[in-house]
DOSEDO-754605 format. One record per residue (C-alpha): residue in three letters; x, y, z; residue number from 0. Coordinates in pm, 1 decimal. Layout:
// DOSEDO-754605
+--------+----------+----------+----------+-----+
: residu :        x :        y :        z : num :
+--------+----------+----------+----------+-----+
:    ALA :        X :        Y :        Z : NUM :
...
+--------+----------+----------+----------+-----+
***
This chain:
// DOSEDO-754605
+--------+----------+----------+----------+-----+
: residu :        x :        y :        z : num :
+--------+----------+----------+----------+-----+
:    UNK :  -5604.0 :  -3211.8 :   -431.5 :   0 :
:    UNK :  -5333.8 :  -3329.6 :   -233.6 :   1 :
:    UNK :  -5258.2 :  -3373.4 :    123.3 :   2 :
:    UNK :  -5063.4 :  -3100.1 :    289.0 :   3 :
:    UNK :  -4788.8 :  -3393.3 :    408.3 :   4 :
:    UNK :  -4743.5 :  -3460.3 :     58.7 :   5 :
:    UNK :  -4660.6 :  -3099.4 :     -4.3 :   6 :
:    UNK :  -4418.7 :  -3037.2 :    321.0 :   7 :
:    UNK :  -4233.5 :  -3360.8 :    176.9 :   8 :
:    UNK :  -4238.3 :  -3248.2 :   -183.6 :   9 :
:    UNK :  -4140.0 :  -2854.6 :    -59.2 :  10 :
:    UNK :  -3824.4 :  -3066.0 :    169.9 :  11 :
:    UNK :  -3667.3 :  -3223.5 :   -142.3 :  12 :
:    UNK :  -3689.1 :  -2899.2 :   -321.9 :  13 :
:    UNK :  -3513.4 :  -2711.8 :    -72.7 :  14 :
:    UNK :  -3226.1 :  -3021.8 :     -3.1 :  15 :
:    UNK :  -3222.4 :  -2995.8 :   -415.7 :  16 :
:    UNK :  -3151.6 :  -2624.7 :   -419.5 :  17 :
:    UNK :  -2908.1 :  -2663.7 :    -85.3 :  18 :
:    UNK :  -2662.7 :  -2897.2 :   -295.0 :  19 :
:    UNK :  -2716.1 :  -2739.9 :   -608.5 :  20 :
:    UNK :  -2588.8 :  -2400.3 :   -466.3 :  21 :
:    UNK :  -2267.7 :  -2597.4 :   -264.0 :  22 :
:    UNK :  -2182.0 :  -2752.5 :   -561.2 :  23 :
:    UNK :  -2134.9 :  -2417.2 :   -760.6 :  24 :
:    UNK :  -2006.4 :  -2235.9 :   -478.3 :  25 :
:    UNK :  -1692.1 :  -2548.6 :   -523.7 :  26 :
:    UNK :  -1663.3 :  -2462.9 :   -873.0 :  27 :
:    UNK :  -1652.2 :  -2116.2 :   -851.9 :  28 :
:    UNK :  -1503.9 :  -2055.7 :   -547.7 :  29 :
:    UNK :  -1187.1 :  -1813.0 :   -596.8 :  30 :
:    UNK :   -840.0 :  -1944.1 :   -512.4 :  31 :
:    UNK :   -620.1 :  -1896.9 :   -196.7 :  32 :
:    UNK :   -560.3 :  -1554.0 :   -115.8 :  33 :
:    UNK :   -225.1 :  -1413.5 :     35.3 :  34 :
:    UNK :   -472.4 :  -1361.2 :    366.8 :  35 :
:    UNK :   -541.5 :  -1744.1 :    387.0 :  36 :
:    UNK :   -146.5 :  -1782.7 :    374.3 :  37 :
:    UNK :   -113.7 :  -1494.9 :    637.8 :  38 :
:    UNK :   -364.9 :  -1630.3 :    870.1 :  39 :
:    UNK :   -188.3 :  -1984.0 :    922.9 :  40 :
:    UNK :    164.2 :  -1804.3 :    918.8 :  41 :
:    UNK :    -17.3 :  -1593.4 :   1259.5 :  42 :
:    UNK :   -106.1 :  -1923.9 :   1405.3 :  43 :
:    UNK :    196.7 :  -2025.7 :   1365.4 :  44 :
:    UNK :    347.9 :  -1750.1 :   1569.0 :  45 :
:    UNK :     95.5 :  -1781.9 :   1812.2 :  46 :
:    UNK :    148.0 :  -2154.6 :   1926.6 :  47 :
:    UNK :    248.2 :  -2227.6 :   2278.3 :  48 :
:    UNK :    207.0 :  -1867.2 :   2316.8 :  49 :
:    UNK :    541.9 :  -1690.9 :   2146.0 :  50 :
:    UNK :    492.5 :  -1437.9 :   1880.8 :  51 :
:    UNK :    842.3 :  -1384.0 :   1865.7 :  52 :
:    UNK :   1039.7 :  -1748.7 :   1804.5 :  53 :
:    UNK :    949.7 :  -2043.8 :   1633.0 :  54 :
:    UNK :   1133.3 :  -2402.2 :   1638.0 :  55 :
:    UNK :   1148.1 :  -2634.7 :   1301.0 :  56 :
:    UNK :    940.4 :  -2866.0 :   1563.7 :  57 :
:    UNK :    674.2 :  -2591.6 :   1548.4 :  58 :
:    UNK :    568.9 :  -2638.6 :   1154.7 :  59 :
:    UNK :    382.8 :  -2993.8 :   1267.7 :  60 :
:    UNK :    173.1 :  -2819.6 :   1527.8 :  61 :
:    UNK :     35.2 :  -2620.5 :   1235.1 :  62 :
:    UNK :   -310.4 :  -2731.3 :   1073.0 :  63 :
:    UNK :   -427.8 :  -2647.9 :    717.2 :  64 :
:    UNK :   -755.1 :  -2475.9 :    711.1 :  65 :
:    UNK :  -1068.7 :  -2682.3 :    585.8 :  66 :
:    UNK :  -1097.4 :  -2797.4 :    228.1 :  67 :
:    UNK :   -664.3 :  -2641.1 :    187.1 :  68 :
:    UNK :   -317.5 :  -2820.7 :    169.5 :  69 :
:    UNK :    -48.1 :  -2655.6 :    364.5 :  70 :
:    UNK :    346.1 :  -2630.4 :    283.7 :  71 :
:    UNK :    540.3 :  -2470.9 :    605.5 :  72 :
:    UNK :    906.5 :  -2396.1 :    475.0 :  73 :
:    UNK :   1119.2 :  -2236.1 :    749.4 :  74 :
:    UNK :   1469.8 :  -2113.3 :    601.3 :  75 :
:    UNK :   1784.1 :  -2041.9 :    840.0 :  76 :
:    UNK :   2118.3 :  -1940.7 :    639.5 :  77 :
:    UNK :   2216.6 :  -2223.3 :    437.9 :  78 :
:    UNK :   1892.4 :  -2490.3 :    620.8 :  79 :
:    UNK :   1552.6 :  -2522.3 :    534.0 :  80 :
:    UNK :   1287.0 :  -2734.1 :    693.0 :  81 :
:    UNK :    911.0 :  -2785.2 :    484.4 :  82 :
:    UNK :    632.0 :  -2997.2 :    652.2 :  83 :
:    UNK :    354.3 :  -3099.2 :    393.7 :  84 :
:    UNK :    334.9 :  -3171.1 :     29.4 :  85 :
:    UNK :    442.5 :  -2973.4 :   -267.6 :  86 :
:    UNK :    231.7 :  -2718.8 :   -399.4 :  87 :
:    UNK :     81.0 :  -2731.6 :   -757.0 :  88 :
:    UNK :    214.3 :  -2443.0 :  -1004.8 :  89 :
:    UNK :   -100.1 :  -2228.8 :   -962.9 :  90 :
:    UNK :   -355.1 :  -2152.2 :   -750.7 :  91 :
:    UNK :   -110.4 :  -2125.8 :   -478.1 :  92 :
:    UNK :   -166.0 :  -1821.8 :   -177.0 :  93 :
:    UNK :    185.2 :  -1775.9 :    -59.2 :  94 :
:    UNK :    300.8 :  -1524.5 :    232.7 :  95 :
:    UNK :    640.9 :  -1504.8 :    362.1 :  96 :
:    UNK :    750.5 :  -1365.5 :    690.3 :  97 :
:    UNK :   1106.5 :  -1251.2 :    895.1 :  98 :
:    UNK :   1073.4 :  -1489.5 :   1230.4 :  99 :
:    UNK :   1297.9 :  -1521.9 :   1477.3 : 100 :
:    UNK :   1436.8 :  -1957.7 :   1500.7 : 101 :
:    UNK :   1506.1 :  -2090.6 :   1827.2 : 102 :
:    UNK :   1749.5 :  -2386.3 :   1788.0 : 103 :
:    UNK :   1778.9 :  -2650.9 :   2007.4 : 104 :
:    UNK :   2101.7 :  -2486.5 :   2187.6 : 105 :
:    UNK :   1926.5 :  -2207.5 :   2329.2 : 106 :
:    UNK :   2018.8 :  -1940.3 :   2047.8 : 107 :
:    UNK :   1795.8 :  -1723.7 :   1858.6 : 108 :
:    UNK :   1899.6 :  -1675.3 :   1475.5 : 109 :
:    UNK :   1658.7 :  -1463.8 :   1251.7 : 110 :
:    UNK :   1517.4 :  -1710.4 :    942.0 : 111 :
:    UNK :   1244.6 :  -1680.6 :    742.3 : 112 :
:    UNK :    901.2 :  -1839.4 :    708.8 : 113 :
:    UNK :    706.5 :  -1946.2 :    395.2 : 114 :
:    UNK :    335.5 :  -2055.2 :    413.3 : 115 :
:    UNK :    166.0 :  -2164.1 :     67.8 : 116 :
:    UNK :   -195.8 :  -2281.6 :     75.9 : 117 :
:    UNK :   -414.7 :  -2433.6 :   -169.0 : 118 :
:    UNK :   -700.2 :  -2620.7 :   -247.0 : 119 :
:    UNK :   -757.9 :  -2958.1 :   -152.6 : 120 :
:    UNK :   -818.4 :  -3121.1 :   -503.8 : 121 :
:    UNK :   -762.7 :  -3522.1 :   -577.8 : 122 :
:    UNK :   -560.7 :  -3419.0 :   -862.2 : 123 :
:    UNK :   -308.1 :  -3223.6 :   -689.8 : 124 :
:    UNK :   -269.1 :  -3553.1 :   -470.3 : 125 :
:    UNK :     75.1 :  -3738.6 :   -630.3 : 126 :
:    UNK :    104.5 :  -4129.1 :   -568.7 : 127 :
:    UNK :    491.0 :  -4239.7 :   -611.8 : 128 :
:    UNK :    575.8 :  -4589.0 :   -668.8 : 129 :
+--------+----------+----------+----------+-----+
***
C-alpha cells in the first residue's frame, strides 16, 4: 500500500499530463480566423483616442494583434494606401473591410477604406529576407 503523498503527487502529474495534452490539440485543431476576429480589431481601431468616426494612417501602429494572431492594417485613400504589419499567407486569412472616414494631416476629412486581415501566428508564415 502506498502513502497517500505518493498518490496526491502521482494524481498531480496526471492532471498536468491531461492539461497539456488537451492545449496541445486544442492548437491543432483550433479553427482559423473568422471575419469576427478581423471585425473586432477593425472596432478597436475606430475606437482609439476615442473617435469612431476618423482615423489617421498614424492610427494603424496603435493597433495590437490579438494573442497567438498576426495583423495587416491597410488603410486606402484614392490613389494611397498605407499597411502596418507583415503580409498575410494565402489561406487561413480572416479579412473584414470597412468605409472610414481619414483625417489627413491638413485638417480635412476624405472617406477611405480600411482592411484588417488576421491570422495565426505560425513560425512558418514568418519570412527571413537576406
Amino acid at each position: 500500500m502506498s502513502s497517500p503523498v505518493v498518490a496526491l503527487i502521482s494524481l498531480s502529474f496526471v492532471c498536468i499530463g491531461l492539461g497539456l495534452y488537451t492545449g496541445a490539440l486544442t492548437d491543432v485543431f483550433e479553427s482559423p480566423p473568422s471575419r469576427e476576429t478581423a471585425k473586432a480589431v477593425a472596432r478597436d481601431l475606430l475606437t482609439h483616442n476615442g473617435s469612431r468616426t476618423t482615423v489617421s494612417p498614424q492610427d494603424l501602429h496603435s493597433v495590437r494583434s490579438p494573442v497567438r494572431y498576426q495583423l495587416n492594417l491597410t488603410l486606402r485613400v484614392q490613389h494611397t494606401a498605407w499597411a502596418v504589419g507583415p503580409h498575410p499567407p494565402s489561406a487561413d486569412v480572416g479579412i473584414h473591410s470597412q468605409p472610414v472616414g481619414v483625417a489627413h494631416h491638413d485638417g480635412r476629412v476624405v472617406w477611405g477604406e480600411v482592411t484588417v486581415q488576421v491570422w495565426r501566428w505560425m513560425l512558418q508564415s514568418t519570412r527571413f529576407y537576406s
